[in-house]
C-alpha positions in Angstrom: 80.8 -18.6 -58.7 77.8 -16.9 -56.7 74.9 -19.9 -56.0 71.5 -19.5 -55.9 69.4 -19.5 -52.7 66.9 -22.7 -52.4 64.2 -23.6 -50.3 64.2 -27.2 -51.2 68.0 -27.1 -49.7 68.1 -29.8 -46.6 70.2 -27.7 -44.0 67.9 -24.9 -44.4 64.9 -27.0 -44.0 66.9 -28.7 -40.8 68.3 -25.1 -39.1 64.0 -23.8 -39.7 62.8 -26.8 -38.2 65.3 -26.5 -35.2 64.4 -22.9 -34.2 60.4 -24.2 -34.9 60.5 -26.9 -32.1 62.8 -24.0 -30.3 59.4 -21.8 -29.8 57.0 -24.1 -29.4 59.1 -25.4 -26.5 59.9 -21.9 -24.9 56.3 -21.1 -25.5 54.9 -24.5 -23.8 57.8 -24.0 -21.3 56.2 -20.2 -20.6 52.8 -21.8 -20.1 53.4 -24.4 -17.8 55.3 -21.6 -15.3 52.4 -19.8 -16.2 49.7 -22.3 -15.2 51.4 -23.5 -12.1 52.0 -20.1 -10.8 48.2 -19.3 -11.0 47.5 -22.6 -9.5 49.0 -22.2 -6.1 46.7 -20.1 -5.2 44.0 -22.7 -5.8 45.7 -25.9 -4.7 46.7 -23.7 -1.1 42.9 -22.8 -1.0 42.1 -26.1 -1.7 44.5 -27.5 0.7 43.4 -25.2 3.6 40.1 -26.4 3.6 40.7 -29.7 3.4 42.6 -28.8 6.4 40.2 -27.5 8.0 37.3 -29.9 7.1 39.6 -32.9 8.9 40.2 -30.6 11.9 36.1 -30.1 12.4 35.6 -33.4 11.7 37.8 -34.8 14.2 37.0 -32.3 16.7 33.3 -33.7 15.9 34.3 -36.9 16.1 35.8 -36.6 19.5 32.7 -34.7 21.0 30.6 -37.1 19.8 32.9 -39.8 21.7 32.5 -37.7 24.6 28.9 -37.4 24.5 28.5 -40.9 23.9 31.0 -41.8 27.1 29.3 -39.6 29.4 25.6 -40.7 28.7 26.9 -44.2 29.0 28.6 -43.2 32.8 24.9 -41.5 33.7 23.1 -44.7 32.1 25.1 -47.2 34.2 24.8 -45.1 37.4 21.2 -45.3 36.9 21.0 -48.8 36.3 23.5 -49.8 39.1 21.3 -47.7 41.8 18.2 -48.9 40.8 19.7 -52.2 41.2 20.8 -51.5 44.8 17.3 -49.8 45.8 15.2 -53.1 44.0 17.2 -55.5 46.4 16.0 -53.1 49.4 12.5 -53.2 48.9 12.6 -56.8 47.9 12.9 -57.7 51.7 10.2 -55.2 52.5 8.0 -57.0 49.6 8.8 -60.7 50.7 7.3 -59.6 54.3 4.3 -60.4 55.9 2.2 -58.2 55.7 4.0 -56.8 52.2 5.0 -53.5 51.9 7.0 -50.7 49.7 9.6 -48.6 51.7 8.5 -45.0 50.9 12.3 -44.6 49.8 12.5 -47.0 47.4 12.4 -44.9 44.2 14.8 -46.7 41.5 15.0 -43.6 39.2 15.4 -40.2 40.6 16.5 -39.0 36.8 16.1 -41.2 33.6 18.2 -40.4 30.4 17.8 -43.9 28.4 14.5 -42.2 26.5 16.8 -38.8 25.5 20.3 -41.3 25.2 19.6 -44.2 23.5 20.0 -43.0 19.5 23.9 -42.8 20.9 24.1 -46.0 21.0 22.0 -47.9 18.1 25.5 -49.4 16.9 26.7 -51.0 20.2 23.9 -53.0 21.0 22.7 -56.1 19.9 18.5 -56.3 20.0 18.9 -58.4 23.0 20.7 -55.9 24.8 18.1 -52.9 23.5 15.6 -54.3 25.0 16.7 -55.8 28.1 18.1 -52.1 29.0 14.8 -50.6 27.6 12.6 -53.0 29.3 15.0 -52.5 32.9 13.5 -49.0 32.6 9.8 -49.5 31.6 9.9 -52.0 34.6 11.8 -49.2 36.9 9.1 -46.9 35.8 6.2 -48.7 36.5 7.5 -49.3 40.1 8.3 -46.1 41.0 4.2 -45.6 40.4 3.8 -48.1 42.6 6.1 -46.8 45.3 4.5 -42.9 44.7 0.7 -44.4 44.7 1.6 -46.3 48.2 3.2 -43.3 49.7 0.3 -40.9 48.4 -2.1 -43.4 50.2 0.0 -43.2 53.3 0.8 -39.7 53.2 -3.6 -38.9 52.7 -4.1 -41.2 55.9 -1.7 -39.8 57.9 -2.6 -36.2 57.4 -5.9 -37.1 58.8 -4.8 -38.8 61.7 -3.1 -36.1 62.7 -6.2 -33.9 62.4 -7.5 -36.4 64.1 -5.1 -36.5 66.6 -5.0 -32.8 67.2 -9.0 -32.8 68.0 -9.1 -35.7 70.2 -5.9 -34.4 72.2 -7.2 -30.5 72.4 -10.4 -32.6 74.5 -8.8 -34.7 76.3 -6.2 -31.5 77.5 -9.7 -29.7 78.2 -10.4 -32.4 80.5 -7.6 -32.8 82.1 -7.1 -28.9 82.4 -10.4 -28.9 84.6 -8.6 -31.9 86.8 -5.7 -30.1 87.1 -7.3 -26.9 87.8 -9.4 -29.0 90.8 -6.2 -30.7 92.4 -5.7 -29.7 96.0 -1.5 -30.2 95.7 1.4 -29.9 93.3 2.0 -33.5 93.2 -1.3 -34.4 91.9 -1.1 -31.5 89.6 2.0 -33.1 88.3 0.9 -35.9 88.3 -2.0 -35.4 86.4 0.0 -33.5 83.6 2.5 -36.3 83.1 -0.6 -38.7 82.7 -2.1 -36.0 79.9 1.5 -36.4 78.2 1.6 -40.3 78.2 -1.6 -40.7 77.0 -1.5 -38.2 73.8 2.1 -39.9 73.2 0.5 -43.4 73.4 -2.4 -42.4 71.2 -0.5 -40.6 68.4 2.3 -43.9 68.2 -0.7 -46.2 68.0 -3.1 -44.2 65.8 0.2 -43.9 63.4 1.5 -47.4 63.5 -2.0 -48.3 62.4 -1.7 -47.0 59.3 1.9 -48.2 58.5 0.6 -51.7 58.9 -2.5 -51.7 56.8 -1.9 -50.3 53.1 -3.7 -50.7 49.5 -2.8 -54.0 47.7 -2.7 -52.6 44.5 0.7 -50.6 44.2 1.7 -53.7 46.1 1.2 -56.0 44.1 2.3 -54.3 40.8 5.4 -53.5 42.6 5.8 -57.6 43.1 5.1 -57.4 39.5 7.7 -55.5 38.4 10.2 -57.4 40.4 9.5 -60.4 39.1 9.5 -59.2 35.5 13.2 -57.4 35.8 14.0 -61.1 37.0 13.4 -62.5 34.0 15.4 -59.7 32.0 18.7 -62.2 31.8 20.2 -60.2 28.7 20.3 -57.4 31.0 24.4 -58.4 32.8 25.1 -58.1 29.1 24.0 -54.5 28.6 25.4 -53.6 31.8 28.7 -55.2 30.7 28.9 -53.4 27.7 28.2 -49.7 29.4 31.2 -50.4 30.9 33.1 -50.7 28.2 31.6 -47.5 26.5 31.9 -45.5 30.2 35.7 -45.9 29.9 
């Protein structure tokens, strides 16, 4: 007996809705291959630079340390030979009469003013301004030490001027002496006491004007001393260089 074909029959609903969910799993299978395979491009680009963005950044990172260590090993050089060169002319200060050793400049280069933004982080305000103020103070006696020595230096050419004139007469003289002497002793003589005398007069004339100085550079070089004194959070910046310099 031949039957008739139904939709509304349950195993051909069941076998259409099978091969249904069939496709739309091959075809969401075929998209996700699809999808990932055009994304490795993107996720290898995207990895690469990442990469690369932690490679520069370290490699910054480590420069910047460097930077930062070896501004900190020129800063505490500084400060530890101005330190040295302050004791010197302190016993030259504390003498009577007072003076400034013509030597005695306590910064020969100064790299806190083109430094310090390297190292905002690792001091305390304390420790800012005691380093900061160490070389204001440094500065102004190194003015003092290069207005004394100007002074000195002015004086001294002129002395010699001096010194030149008086000993071109008194060689005239002598000359004519020497010229009048009846024997080579006198002649000798006479020339050794031409020699002793312009020797005496130059050591005198010049010692003259080592003893006797203004009082102004002086006094501001006292100054300064007595100010870096009182900079007692000072050790602490120096202690803390140190630590950076290493």
């Amino acid at each position: 007996m031949k039957k008739n074909f139904s939709w509304q029959n349950p195993v051909f609903g069941a076998v259409l809705l099978i091969l249904l969910m069939s496709v739309l799993q091959y075809l969401g299978l075929q998209y996700k291959i699809e999808w990932l395979v055009n994304a490795v491009p993107a996720i290898s680009s995207a990895l690469a630079t990442l990469m690369v963005g932690l490679y520069a950044f370290t490699l910054y990172k480590k420069q910047k340390d460097d930077i930062k260590k070896d501004a900190a090993n020129i800063l505490l050089l500084e400060l530890q030979n101005a330190e040295k060169v302050l004791k010197l002319a302190q016993r030259s200060l504390e003498k009577t009469p007072a003076n400034i050793p013509y030597d005695s400049i306590t910064m020969q280069t100064e790299s806190w003013s083109k430094n310090k933004y390297l190292f905002v982080t690792d001091f305390d305000n304390n420790e800012w301004e005691a380093i900061s103020n160490f070389y204001n103070a440094c500065s102004l006696f190194d003015e003092s030490v290069r207005t004394n020595a100007s002074y000195f230096q002015k004086n001294e050419e002129q002395i010699r001027v001096n010194i030149q004139q008086w000993s071109a007469e008194i060689t005239k003289t002598y000359s004519a002496l020497i010229g009048k002497a009846k024997n080579t002793d006198k002649k000798t003589k006479l020339k050794a006491e031409l020699s002793t005398k312009i020797s005496e007069a130059t050591d005198l004339y010049l010692s003259g004007v080592k003893e006797y100085g203004p009082v102004k550079p002086v006094n501001d070089a006292k100054l300064c001393l007595e100010t870096i004194k009182l900079n007692i959070s000072l050790p602490a910046g120096i202690s803390k260089l140190k630590e950076l310099a290493k």
